[in-house]
C-alpha positions as CSV (number, residue, x, y, z in Angstrom):
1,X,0.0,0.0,0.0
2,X,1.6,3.6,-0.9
3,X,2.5,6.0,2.1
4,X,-0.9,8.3,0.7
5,X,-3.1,5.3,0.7
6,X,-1.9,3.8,4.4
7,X,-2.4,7.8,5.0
8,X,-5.6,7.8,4.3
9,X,-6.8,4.9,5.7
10,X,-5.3,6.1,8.9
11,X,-7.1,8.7,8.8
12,X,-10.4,7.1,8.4
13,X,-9.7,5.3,11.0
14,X,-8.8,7.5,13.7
15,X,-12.0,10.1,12.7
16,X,-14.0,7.0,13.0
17,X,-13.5,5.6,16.5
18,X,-12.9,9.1,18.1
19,X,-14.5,8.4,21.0
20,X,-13.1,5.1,21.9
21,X,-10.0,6.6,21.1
22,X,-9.8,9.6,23.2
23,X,-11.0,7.5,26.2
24,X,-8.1,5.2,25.6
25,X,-5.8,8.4,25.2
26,X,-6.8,9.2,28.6
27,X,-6.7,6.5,30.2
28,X,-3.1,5.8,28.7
29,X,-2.2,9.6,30.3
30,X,-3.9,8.7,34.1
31,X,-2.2,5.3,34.2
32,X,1.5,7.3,33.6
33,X,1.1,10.3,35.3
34,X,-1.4,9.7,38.4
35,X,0.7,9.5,40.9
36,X,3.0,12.4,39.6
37,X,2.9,15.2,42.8
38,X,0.7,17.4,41.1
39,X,-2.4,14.4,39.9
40,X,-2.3,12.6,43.5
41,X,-3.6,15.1,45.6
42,X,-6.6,14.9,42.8
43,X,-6.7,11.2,42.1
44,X,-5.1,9.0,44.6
45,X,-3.1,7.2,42.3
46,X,-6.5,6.0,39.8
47,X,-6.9,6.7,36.0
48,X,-10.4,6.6,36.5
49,X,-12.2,9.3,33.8
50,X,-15.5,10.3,36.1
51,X,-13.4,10.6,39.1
52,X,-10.9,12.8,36.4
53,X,-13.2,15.1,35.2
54,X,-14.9,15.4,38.8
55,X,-11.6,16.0,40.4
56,X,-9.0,17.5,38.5
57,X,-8.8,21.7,38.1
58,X,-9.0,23.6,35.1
59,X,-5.5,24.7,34.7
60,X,-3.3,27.9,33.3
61,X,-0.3,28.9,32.9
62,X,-0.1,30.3,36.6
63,X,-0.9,26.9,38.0
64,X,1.6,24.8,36.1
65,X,4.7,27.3,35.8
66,X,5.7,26.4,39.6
67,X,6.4,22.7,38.4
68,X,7.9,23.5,35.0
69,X,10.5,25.7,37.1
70,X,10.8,23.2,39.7
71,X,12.1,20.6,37.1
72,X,13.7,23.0,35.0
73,X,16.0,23.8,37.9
74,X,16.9,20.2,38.5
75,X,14.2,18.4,40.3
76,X,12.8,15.2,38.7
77,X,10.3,15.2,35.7
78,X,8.2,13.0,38.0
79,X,6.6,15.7,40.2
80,X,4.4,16.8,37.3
81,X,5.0,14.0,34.1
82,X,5.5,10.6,34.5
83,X,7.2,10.7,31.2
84,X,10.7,11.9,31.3
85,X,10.8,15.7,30.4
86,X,14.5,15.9,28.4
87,X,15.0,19.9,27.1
88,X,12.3,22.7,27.2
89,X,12.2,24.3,23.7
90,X,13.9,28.0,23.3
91,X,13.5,30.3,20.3
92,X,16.3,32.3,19.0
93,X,17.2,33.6,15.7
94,X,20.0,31.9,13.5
95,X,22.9,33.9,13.3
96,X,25.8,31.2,13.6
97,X,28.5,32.2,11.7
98,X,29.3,28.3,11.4
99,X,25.7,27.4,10.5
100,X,25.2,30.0,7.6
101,X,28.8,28.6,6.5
102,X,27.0,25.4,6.2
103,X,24.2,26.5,5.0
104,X,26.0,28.2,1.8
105,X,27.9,24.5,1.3
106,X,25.4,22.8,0.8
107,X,23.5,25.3,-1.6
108,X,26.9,24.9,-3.6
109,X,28.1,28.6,-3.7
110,X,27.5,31.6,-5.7
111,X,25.1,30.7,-8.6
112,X,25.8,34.0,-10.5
113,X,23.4,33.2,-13.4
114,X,20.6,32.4,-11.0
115,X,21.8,35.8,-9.1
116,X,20.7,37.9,-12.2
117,X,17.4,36.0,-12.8
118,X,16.5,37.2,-9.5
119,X,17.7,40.3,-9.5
120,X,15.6,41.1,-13.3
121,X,12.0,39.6,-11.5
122,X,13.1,41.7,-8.8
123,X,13.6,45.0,-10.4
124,X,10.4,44.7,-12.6
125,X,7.2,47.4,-12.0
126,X,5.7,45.2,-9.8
127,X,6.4,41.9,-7.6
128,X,2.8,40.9,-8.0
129,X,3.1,37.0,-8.3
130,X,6.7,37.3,-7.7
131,X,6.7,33.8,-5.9
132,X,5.3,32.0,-8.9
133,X,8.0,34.3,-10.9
134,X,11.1,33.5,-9.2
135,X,9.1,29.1,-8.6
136,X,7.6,28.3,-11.6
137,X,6.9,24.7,-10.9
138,X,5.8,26.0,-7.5
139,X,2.0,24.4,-7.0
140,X,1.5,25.5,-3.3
141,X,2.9,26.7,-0.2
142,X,2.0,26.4,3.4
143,X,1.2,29.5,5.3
144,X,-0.6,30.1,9.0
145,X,-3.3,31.9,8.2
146,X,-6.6,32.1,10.6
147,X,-7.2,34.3,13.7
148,X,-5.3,37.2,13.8
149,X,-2.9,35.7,10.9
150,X,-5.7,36.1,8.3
151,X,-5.2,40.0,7.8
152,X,-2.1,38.8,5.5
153,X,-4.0,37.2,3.3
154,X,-4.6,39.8,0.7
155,X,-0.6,40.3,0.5
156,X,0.2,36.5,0.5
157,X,-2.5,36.6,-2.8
158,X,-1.0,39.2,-4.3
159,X,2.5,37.9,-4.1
160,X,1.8,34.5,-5.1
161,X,-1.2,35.0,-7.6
162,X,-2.6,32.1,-8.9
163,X,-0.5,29.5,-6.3
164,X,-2.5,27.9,-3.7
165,X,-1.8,28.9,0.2
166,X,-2.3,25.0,1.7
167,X,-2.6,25.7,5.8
168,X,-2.8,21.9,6.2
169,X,-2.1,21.9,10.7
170,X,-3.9,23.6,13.3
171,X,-1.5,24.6,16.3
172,X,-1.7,25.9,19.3
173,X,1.0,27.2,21.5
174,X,2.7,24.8,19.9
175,X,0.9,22.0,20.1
176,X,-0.2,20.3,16.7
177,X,-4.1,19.4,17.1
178,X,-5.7,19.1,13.9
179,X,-5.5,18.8,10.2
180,X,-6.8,20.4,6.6
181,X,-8.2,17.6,5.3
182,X,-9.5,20.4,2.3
183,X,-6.0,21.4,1.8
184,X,-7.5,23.1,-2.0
185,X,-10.0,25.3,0.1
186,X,-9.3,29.3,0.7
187,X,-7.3,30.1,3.5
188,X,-10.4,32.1,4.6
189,X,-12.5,29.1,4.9
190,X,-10.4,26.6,6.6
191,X,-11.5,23.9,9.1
192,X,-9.3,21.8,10.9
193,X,-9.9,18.3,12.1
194,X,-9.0,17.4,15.2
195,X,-6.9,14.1,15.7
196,X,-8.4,11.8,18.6
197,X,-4.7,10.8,18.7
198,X,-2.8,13.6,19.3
199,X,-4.1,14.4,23.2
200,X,-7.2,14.1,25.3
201,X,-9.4,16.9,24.6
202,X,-12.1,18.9,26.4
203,X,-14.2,21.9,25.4
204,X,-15.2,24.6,27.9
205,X,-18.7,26.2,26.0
206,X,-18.0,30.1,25.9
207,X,-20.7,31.0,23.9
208,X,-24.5,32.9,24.9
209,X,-23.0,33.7,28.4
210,X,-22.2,30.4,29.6
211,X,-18.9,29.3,30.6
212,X,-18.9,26.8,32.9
213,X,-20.1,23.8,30.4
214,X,-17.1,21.3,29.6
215,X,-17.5,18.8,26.6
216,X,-15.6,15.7,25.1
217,X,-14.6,16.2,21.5
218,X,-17.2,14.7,19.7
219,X,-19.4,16.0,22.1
220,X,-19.2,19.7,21.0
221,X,-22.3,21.5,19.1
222,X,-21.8,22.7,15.2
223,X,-22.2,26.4,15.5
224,X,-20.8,26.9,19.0
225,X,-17.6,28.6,20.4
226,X,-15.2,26.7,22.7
227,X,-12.0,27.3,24.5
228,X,-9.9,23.6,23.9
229,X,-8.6,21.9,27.0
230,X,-5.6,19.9,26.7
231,X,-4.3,17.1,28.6
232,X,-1.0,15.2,27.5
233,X,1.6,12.9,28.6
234,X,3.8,15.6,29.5
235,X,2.3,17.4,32.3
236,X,-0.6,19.7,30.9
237,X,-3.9,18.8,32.7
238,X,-6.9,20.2,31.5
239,X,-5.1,23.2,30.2
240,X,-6.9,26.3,29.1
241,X,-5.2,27.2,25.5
242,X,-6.7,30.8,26.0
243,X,-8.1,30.4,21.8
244,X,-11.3,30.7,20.8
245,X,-12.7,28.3,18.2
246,X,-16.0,27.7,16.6
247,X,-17.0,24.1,15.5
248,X,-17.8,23.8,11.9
249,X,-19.1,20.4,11.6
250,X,-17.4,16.8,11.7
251,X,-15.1,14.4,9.7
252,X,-16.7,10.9,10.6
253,X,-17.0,11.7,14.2
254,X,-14.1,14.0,14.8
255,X,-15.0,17.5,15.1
256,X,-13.5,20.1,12.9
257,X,-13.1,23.8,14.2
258,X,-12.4,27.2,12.8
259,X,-10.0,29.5,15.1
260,X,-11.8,32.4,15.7
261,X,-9.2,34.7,18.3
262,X,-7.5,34.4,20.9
263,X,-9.2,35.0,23.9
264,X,-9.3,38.2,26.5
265,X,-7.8,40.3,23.4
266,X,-10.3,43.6,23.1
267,X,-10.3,46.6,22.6
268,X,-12.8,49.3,24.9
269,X,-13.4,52.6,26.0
270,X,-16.5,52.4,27.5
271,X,-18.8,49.2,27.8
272,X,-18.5,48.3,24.6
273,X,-15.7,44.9,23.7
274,X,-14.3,44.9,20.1
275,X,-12.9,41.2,19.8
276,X,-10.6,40.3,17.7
277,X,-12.5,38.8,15.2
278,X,-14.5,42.2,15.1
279,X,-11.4,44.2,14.2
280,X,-10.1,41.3,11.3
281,X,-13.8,41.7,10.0
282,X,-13.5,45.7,10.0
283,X,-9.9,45.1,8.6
284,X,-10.8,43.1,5.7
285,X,-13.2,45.6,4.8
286,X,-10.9,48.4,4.3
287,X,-8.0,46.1,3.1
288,X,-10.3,46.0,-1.0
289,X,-10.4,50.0,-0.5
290,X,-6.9,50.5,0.0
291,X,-6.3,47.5,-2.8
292,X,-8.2,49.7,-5.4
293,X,-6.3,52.5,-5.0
294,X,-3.2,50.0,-5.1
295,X,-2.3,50.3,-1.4
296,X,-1.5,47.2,0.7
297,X,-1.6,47.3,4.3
298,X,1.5,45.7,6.1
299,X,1.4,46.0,9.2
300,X,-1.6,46.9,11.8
301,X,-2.3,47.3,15.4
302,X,-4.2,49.7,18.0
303,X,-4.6,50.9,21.3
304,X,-7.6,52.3,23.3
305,X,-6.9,56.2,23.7
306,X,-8.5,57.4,26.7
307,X,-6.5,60.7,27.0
308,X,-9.0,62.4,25.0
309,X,-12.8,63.3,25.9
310,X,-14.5,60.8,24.6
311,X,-11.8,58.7,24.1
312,X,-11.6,56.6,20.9
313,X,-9.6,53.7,19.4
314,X,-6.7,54.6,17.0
315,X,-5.1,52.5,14.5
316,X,-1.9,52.4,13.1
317,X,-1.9,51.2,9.9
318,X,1.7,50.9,7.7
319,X,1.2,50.8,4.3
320,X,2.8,49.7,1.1
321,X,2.5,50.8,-2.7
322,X,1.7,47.4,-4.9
323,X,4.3,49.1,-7.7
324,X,8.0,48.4,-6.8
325,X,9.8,51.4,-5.3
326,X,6.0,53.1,-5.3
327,X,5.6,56.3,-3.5
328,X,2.9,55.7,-0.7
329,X,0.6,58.8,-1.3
330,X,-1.4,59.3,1.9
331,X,-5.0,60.5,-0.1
332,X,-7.2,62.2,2.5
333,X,-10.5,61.3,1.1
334,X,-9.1,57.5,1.1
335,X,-7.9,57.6,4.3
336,X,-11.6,59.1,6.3
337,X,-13.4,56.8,4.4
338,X,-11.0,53.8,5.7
339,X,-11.9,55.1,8.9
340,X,-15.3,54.7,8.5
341,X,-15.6,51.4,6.7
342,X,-14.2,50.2,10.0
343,X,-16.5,52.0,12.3
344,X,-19.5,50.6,10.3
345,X,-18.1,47.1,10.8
346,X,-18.3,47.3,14.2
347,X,-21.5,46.1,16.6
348,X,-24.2,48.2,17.4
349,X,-23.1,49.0,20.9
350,X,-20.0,50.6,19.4
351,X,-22.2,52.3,16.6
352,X,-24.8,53.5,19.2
353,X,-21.8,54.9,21.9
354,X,-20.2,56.9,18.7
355,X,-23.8,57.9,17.1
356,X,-26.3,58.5,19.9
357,X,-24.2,59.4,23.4
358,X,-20.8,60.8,22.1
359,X,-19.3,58.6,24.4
360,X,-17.2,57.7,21.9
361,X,-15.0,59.8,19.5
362,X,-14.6,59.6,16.0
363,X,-11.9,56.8,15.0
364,X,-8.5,57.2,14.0
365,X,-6.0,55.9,11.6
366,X,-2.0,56.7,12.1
367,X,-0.4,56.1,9.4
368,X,3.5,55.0,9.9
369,X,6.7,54.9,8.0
370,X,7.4,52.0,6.5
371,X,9.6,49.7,8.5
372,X,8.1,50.7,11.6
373,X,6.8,47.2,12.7
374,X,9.9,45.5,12.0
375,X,11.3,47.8,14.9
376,X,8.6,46.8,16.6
377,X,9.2,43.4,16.7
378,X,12.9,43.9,17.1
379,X,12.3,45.8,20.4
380,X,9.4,42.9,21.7
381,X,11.9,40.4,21.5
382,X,14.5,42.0,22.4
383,X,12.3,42.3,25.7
384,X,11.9,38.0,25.8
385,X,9.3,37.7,22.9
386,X,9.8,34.4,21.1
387,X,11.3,35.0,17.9
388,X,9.7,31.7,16.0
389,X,6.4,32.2,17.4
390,X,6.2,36.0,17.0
391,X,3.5,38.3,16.2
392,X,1.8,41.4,16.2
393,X,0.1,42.3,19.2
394,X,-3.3,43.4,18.3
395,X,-4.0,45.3,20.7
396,X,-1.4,47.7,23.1
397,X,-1.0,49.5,25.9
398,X,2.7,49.6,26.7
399,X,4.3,52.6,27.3
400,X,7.5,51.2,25.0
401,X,5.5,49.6,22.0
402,X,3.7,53.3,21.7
403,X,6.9,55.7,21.9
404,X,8.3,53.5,19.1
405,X,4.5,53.9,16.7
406,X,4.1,57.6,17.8
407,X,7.9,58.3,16.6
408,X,6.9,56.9,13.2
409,X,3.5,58.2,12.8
410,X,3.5,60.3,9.3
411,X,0.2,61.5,9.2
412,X,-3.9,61.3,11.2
413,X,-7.1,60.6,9.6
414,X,-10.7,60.8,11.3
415,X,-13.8,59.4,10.6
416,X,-15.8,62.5,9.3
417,X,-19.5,60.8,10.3
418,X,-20.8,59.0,12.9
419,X,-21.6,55.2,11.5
420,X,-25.3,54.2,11.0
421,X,-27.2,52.1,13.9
């Protein structure tokens, strides 16, 4: 049988018995790592599930970093996994002198004839579809694009053109969950499938007000919104991933989930709470105006601004010209109406705070140089950010992160009318 075909059939498999499966994936977990310090005072030494779900916490971060220093200063792996826990995984950029060495041996050295083939698709008007210029054969390339990652879509189209973006694997914080088993679908639409066999899994309902309900995987509702908890082998116990998903529908009888945002990140002056997934919606919105005037945006984020009465939220927006070397020209008209495009995407709360009581003020857009979030990223990990997993907060309110936008801001455009309720 080919490596495709015993793929497949895996697959079937697993998505079939998911259940029975993620009841022998716990039980497999509880047997190793019962009577680990942190599962005894919960479980007395039994893998039992009931007593498991009756018992054990809901855990974060704060509750398990104790133990994950304990053992990373030198005690044994045993007070919180009953699997051996070897290295703990740190993120740093490449810059070995010896490695790039390597690196350029095994490419073979200078290829001066490929050097100028480059250099003519780079030079040319425009680098729309300059991946499928410089990779001709290229068919597809894998790209993380839901949640807050989405906003990049327009500019990954724009540079590949007609080649498909495939995100095939759902991760979170690491952790590989689920796959694209529609690898030819738009990145926009993309479910994944969760794999019974990957960890035990429980869903904590966060939708209508409730959030107390907890749910085995192929348990969960099509239409609702859960935050995943994750327990492993390797000390995670009903872990809160802090992401928001929405369940799509099933493969067999393994659930497949869109990621919607992460959760906690909004933006508010008053009572109103602008999620995440309200300010991707807004930003798509605006993204096909700038595109028509041949503006893409590269780099976004925003902040709350309370100093002024009514406060309001500002956005900094930096912005690119499609043509190569292409002067940005900052229109006025373009800009306001940006401004409100985004407004008008927002709920009615919002609408009704900026329209009816003025306790809102008219949105902004700061428009910055370009460059400006690669600085900003510099300075975040430079301050302990991970490098490999880094990006854009979406939301900020550090002192630092603004002193570096404000110092790059070129120009400020208001929404000139209140958005319709």
């Amino acid at each position: 049988m080919s490596t495709l075909a015993s793929k497949l059939k895996e697959l079937e498999e697993l998505t079939s018995n998911a259940k029975q499966i993620q009841d022998e994936m716990l039980e497999e977990i509880l047997k190793a790592n019962a009577n680990t310090e942190y599962l005894r005072r919960f479980l007395h030494g039994s893998s039992d599930k009931n007593l498991f779900q009756k018992n054990v916490p809901v855990s974060s971060y704060e509750d398990v970093k104790p133990y994950i220093e304990r053992v990373a200063n030198g005690e044994p792996s045993y007070i919180i996994s009953g699997e051996p826990i070897t290295n703990f995984l740190l993120s740093e950029w490449i810059t070995d002198l010896s490695c790039r060495e390597s690196v350029s041996a095994i490419l073979g050295g200078p290829n001066l004839e490929l050097a100028d083939i480059i250099e003519h698709e780079c030079s040319q008007k425009s680098w729309e579809g300059i991946i499928t210029r410089l990779w001709p054969n290229i068919n597809s390339f894998k790209a993380h694009t839901t949640g807050q990652m989405s906003q990049y879509i327009p500019t990954l189209e724009f540079y590949s053109k007609d080649c498909l973006s495939s995100p095939w694997l759902m991760f979170l914080l690491k952790h590989y969950f689920g796959v694209n088993v529609n690898p030819l679908c738009k990145p926009q639409d993309v479910s994944y499938t969760f794999m019974p066999n990957m960890s035990y899994f429980e869903f904590l309902l966060v939708d209508e007000g409730i959030n107390d309900e907890i749910v085995d995987l192929v348990d969960v509702k099509i239409g609702y919104y859960y935050e995943p908890l994750v327990t492993n082998h390797f000390g995670l116990y009903r872990y809160k991933m802090g992401d928001i998903l929405q369940a799509t529908g099933f493969y067999n009888s393994a659930p497949q989930f869109k990621f919607v945002r992460r959760k906690n990140v909004v933006i508010s002056v008053q009572v109103e709470t602008t999620t995440e997934e309200d300010l991707l919606k807004a930003l798509n919105h605006a993204a096909h105006i700038l595109e028509s005037s041949g503006l893409m945006l590269m780099g976004f984020t925003c902040y709350s601004d309370i100093s002024t009465n009514p406060g309001h939220y500002v956005l900094y927006w930096e912005l690119k010209a499609k043509k190569t070397n292409g002067i940005v020209k900052l229109d006025n008209k373009l800009l306001v109406e940006c401004c409100c495009v985004v407004e008008e995407s927002f709920d009615i709360l919002y609408k009704r705070l900026r329209s009816k009581s003025g306790q809102l003020g008219p949105l902004e857009i700061r428009v910055v140089q370009q460059g400006t979030f690669d600085s900003l990223m510099d300075y975040l990990i430079s301050k302990g950010a991970s490098a490999s997993q880094y990006k854009t907060p979406l939301c900020i309110n550090s002192p630092g992160v603004l002193a570096i936008l404000e110092d790059k801001v070129l120009a400020r455009f208001f929404s000139d009318k209140s958005p319709p309720v």
